[in-house]
KOLLO-164155 format. One record per residue (C-alpha): residue in three letters; x, y, z. Coordinates in nm, 3 decimals, padded with zeros to 5 digits. Example, Ala and Ser with C-alpha at 12.3 -4.5 7.8 and 13.67 -1.06 7.14 Angstrom:
// residues 2
PT code      px      py      pz
PT  ALA  01.230 -00.450  00.780
PT  SER  01.367 -00.106  00.714
***
This chain:
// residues 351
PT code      px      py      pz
PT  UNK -10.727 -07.401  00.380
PT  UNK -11.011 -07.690  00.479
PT  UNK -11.332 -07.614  00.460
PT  UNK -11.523 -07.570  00.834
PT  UNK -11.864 -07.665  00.660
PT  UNK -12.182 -07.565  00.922
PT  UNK -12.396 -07.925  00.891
PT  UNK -12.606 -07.803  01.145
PT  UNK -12.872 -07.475  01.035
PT  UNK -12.908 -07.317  01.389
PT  UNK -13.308 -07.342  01.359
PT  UNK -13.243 -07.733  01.324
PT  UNK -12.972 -07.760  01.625
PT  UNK -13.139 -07.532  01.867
PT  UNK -13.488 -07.750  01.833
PT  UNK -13.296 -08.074  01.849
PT  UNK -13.120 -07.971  02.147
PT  UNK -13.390 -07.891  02.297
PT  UNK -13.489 -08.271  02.342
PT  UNK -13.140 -08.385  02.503
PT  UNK -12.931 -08.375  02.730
PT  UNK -12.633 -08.101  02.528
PT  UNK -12.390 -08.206  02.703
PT  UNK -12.428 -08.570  02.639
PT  UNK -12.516 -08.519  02.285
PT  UNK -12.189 -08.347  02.177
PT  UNK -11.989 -08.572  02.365
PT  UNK -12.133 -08.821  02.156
PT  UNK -12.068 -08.640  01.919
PT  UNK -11.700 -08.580  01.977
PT  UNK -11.649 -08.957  02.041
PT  UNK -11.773 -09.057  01.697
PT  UNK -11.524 -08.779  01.529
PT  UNK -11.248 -08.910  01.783
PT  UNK -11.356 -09.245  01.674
PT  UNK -11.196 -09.604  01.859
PT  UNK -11.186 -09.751  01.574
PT  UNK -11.033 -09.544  01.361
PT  UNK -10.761 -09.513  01.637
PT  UNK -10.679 -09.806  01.637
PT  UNK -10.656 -09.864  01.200
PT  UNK -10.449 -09.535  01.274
PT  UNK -10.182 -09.673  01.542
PT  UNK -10.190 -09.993  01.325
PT  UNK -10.116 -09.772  01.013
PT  UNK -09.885 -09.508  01.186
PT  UNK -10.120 -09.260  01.045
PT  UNK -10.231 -09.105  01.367
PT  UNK -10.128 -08.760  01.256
PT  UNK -10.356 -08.793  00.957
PT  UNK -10.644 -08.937  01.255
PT  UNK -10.546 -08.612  01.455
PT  UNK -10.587 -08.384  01.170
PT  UNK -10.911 -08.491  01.049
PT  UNK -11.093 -08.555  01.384
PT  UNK -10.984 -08.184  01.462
PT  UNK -11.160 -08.046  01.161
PT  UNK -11.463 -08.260  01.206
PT  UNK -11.428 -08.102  01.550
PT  UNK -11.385 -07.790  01.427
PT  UNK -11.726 -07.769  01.197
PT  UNK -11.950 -07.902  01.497
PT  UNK -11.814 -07.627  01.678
PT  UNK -11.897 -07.381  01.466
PT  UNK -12.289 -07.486  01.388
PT  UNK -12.281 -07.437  01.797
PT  UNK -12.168 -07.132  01.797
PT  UNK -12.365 -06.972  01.484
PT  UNK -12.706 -07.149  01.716
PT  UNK -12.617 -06.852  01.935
PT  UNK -12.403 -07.096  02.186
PT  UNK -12.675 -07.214  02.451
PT  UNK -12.494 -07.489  02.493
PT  UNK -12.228 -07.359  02.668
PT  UNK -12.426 -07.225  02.928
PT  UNK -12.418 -07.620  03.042
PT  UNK -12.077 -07.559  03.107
PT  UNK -12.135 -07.338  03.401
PT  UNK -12.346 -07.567  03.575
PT  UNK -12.222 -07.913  03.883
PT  UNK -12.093 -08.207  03.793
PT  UNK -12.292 -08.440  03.687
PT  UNK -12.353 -08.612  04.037
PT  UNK -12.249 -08.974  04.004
PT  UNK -11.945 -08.829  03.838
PT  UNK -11.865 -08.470  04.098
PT  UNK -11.469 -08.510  04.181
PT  UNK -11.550 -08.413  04.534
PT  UNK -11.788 -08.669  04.603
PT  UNK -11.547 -08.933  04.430
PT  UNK -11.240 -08.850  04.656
PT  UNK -11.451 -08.866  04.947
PT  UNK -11.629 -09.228  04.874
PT  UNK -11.452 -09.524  05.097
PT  UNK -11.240 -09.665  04.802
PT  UNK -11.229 -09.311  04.568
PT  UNK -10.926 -09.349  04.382
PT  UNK -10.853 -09.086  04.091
PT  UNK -10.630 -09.071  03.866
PT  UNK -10.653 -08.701  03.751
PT  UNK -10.411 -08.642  03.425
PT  UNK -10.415 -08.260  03.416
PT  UNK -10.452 -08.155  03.081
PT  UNK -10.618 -08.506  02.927
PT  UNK -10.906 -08.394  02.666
PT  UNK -11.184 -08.646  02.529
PT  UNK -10.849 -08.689  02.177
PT  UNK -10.674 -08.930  02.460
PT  UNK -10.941 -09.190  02.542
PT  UNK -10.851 -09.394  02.254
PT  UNK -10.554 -09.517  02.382
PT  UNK -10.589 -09.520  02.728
PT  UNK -10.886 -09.744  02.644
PT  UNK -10.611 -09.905  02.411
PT  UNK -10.395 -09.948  02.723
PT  UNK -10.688 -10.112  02.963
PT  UNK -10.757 -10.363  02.690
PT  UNK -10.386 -10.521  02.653
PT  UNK -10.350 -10.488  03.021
PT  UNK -10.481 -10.879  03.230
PT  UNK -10.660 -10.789  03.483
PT  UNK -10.752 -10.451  03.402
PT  UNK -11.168 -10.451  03.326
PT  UNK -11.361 -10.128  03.171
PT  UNK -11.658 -10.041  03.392
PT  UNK -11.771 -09.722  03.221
PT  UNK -11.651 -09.463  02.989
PT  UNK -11.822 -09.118  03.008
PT  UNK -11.773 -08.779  03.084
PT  UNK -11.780 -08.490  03.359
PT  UNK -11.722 -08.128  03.331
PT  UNK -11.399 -07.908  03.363
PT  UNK -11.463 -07.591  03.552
PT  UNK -11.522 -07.203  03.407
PT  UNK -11.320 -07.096  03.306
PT  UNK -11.129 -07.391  03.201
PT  UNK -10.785 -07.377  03.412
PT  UNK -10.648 -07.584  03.691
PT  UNK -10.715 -07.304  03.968
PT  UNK -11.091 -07.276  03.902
PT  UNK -11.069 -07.635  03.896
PT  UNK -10.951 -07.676  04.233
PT  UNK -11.159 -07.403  04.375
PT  UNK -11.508 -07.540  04.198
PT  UNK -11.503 -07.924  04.165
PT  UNK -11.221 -08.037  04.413
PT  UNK -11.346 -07.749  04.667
PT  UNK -11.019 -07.720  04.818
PT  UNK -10.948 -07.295  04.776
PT  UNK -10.667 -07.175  04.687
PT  UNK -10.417 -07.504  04.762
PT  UNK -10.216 -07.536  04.445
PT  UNK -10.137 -07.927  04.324
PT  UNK -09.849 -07.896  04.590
PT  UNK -10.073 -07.792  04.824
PT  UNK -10.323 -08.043  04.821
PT  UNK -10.155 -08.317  05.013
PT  UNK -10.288 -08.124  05.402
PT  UNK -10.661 -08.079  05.260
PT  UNK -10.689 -08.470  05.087
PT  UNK -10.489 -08.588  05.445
PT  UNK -10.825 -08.447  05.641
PT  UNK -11.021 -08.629  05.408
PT  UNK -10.865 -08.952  05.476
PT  UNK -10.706 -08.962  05.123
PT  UNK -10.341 -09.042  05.053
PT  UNK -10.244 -08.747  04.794
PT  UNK -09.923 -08.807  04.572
PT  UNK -09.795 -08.551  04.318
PT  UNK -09.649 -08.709  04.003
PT  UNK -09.467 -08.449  03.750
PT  UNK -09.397 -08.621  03.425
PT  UNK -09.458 -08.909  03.204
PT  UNK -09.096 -09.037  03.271
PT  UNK -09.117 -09.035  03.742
PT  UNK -09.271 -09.376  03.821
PT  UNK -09.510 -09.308  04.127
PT  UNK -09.445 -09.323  04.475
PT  UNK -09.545 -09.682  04.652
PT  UNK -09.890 -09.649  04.746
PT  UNK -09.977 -09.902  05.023
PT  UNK -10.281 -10.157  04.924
PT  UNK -10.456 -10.063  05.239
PT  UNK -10.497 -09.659  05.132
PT  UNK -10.812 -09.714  04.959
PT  UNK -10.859 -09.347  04.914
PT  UNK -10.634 -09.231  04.688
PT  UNK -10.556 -08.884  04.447
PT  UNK -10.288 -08.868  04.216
PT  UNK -10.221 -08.519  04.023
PT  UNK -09.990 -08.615  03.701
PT  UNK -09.880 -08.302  03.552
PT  UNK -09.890 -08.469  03.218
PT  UNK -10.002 -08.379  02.945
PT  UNK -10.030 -08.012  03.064
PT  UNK -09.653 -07.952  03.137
PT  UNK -09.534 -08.073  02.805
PT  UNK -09.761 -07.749  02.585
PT  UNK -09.458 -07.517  02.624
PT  UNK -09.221 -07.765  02.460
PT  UNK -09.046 -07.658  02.188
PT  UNK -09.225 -07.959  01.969
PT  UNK -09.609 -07.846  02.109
PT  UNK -09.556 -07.534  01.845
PT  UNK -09.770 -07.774  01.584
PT  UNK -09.990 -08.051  01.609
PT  UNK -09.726 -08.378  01.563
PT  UNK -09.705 -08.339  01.936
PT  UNK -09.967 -08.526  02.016
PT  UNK -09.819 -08.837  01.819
PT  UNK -09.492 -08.776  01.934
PT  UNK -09.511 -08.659  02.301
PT  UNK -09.881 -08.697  02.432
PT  UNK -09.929 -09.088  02.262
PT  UNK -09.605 -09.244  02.443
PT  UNK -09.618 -09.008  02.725
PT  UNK -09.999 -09.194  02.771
PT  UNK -09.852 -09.542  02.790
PT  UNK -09.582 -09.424  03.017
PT  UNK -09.855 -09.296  03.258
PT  UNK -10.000 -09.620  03.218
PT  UNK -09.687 -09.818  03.292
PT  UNK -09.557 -09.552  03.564
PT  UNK -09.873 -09.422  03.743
PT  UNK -10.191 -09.635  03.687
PT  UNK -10.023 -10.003  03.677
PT  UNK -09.860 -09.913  04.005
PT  UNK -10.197 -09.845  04.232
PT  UNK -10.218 -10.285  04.252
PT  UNK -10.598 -10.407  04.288
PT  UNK -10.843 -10.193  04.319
PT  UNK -11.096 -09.984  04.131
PT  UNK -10.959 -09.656  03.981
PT  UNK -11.104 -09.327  03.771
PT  UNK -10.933 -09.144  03.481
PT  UNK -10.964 -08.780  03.464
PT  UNK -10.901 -08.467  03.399
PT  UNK -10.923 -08.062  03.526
PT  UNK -10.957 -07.912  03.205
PT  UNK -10.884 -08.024  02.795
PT  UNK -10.714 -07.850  02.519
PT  UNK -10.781 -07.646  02.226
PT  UNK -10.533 -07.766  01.936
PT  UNK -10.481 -07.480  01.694
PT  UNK -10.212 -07.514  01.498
PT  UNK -10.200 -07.233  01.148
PT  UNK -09.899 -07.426  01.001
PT  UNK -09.966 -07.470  00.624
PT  UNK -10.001 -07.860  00.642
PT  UNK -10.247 -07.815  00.946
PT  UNK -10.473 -07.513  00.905
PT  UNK -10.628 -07.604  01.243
PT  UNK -10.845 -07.355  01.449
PT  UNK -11.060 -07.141  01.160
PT  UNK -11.010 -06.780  01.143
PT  UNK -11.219 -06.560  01.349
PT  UNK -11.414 -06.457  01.007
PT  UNK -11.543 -06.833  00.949
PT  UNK -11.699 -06.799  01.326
PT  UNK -11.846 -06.451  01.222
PT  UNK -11.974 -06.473  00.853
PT  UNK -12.074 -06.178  00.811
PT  UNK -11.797 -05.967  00.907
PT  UNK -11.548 -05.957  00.607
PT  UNK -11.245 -05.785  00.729
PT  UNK -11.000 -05.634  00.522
PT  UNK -10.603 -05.800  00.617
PT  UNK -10.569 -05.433  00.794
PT  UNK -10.868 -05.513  01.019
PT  UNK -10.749 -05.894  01.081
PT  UNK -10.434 -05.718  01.199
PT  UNK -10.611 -05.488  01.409
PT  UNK -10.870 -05.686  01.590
PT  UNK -10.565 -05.959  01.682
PT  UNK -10.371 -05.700  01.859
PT  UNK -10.674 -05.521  02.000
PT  UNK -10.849 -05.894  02.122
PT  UNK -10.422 -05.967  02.239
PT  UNK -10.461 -05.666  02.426
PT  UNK -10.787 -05.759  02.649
PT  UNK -10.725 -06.128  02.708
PT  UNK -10.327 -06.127  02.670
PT  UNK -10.207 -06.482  02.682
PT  UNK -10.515 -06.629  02.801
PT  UNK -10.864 -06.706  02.688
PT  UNK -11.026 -06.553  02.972
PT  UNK -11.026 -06.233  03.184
PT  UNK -11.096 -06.221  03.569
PT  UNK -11.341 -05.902  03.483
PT  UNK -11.644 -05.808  03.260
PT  UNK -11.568 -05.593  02.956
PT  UNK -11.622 -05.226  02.905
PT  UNK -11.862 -05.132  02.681
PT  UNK -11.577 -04.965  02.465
PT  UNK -11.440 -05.294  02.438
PT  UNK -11.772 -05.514  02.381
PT  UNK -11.777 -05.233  02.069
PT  UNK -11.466 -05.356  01.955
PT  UNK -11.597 -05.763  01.862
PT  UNK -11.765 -05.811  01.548
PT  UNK -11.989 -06.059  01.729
PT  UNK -12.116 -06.102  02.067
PT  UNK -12.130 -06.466  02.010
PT  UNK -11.770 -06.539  02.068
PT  UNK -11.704 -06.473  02.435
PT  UNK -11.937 -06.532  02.712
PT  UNK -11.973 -06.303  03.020
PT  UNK -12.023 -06.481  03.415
PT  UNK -11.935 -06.479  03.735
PT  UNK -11.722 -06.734  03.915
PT  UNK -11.789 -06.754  04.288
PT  UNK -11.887 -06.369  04.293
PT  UNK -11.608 -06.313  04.068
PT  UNK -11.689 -06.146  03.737
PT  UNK -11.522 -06.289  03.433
PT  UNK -11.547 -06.291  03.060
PT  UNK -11.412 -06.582  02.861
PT  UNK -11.362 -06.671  02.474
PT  UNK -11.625 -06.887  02.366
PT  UNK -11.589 -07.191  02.116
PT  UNK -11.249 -07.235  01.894
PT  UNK -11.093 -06.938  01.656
PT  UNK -10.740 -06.887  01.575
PT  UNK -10.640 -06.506  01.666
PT  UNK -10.289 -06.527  01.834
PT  UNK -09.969 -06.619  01.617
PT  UNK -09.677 -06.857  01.767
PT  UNK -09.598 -06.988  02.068
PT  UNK -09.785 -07.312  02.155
PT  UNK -10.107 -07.489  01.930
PT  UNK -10.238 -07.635  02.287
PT  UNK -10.419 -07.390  02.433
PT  UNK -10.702 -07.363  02.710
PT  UNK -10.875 -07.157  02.991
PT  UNK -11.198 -07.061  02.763
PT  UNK -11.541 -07.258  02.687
PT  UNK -11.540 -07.476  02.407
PT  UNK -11.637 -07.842  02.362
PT  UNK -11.310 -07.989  02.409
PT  UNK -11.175 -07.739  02.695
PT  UNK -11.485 -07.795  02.900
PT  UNK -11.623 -08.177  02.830
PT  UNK -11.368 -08.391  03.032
PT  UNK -11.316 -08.783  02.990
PT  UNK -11.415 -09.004  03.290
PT  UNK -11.308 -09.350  03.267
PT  UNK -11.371 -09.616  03.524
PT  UNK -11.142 -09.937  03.544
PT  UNK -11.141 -10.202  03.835
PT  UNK -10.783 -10.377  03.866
PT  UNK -10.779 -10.772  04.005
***
């Protein structure tokens, strides 16, 4: 198994955080390990699953030196949107159009950026970031940054209409759009990608995101984004992805004992907190309650889930990235970590 080195002593990470913005500074971060460049020598090389792999180790080991600095950062995660970059606020500007790719993590900006360059026409104004909501899921999503309740994405079309917005639902990579007329200059679209493709059979390991997520991008492109004609247009997302995939050629997402040091369970104990830690948080990384004190007994450290409340709501999530569930998909979300909870934003202007 790879090595999830700490780079970072927490002593040295907590005082240097201390003088930045956290936020920005790990998404710098993450775009140097999820680097353009090396995208692009990696589509060029057809080596992207050997880019994936080592960007999500890389990812991996800054992770970790967060979490071991006793996680402060992720308390940034519970905060607004940064303002120039609140979802609201952008659907409700005179020419707000959004893209919002549900699903889309910082791994995708790459090519989309990729995309905007080959496209005449198509100019980069900025690429940033904004924040998912807390947990990170599509409901909290809708209910903390889009502000709209309880209206699920087909829902959304009667609360966007009283904003003046023309709404349009787009479910996979494959539907081309519905004609959007050039005088709507408020527009939302909702693609279901890359969300709805994690329970295919091929999103078991991580060569799903070179052989579904990569095309299904410059299908978007072609289907959804080329089809909005001139105007200016933002890429986003509700929430990113945890990729954890235990295959023996990917060892991604480090046991929960590389997080924890200084608990060295026996195999009996790995067995036992899995179906015990299965048992609070079932298929999800978060839980719409605190935990009882019985159960707070029950983690070897405190450091890996976070406790807050969510409009009044108590809730406990898993914090950071750990591997403790076997099977089913390696794209998983709904907790805190870096790449759950720090969201592209990418503005283009069309002419």
């Amino acid at each position: 198994m790879p090595s999830h080195s700490t780079p970072w002593s927490p002593q040295l990470l907590n005082g240097y955080l201390a003088t930045v913005s956290p936020v920005e500074w790990a998404y710098e971060r993450l775009r140097s390990i999820y680097d353009d460049t090396k995208y692009q020598r990696a589509v060029a090389t057809n080596t992207i699953p050997q880019w994936i792999l080592e960007a999500e180790r890389e990812a991996a080991s800054l992770e970790l030196s967060l979490v071991a600095a006793g996680g402060a950062i992720y308390d940034e995660f519970l905060k607004s949107q940064p303002t120039e970059r609140d979802i609201r606020a952008t659907v409700e500007s005179p020419e707000g159009c959004v893209v919002l790719l549900d699903g889309l993590s910082l791994r995708e900006i790459p090519e989309i950026l990729r995309r905007a360059a080959e496209t005449p026409g198509c100019s980069l104004t900025r690429v940033t970031w904004t924040l998912s909501a807390a947990p990170s899921e599509t409901m909290a999503f809708r209910q903390q940054r889009l502000r709209m309740g309880g209206a699920n994405i087909t829902q959304l079309a009667v609360p966007m209409g009283q904003l003046g917005v023309t709404y349009r639902r787009h479910r996979s990579q494959t539907d081309i759009l519905q004609p959007v007329s050039p005088t709507d200059r408020k527009v939302f679209v909702w693609s279901e990608f890359p969300d709805s493709t994690f329970g295919n059979d091929s999103a078991k390991n991580f060569g799903h995101f070179t052989t579904t997520i990569v095309p299904g991008l410059r299908q978007v492109w072609n289907n959804v984004v080329m089809r909005l004609g001139n105007r200016r247009v933002v890429i986003t997302s509700d929430h990113g992805y945890l990729l954890q995939d235990r295959s023996a050629d990917a060892s991604l997402g480090p046991e929960l004992w590389e997080v924890c040091p200084a608990w060295n369970p026996s195999r009996s104990d790995q067995d036992t907190f899995r179906k015990r830690f299965n048992q609070i948080f079932g298929g999800s990384r978060f839980v719409d309650r605190h935990l009882t004190a019985e159960e707070l007994a029950e983690i070897p450290d405190q450091r890996i889930i976070k406790a807050f409340d969510r409009d009044g709501q108590p809730c406990t999530a898993v914090l950071g990235r750990f591997f403790w569930r076997a099977g089913g998909s390696a794209f998983d979300h709904d907790g805190l970590s870096l790449m759950e909870c720090i969201l592209p934003w990418i503005e283009l202007e069309f002419a």
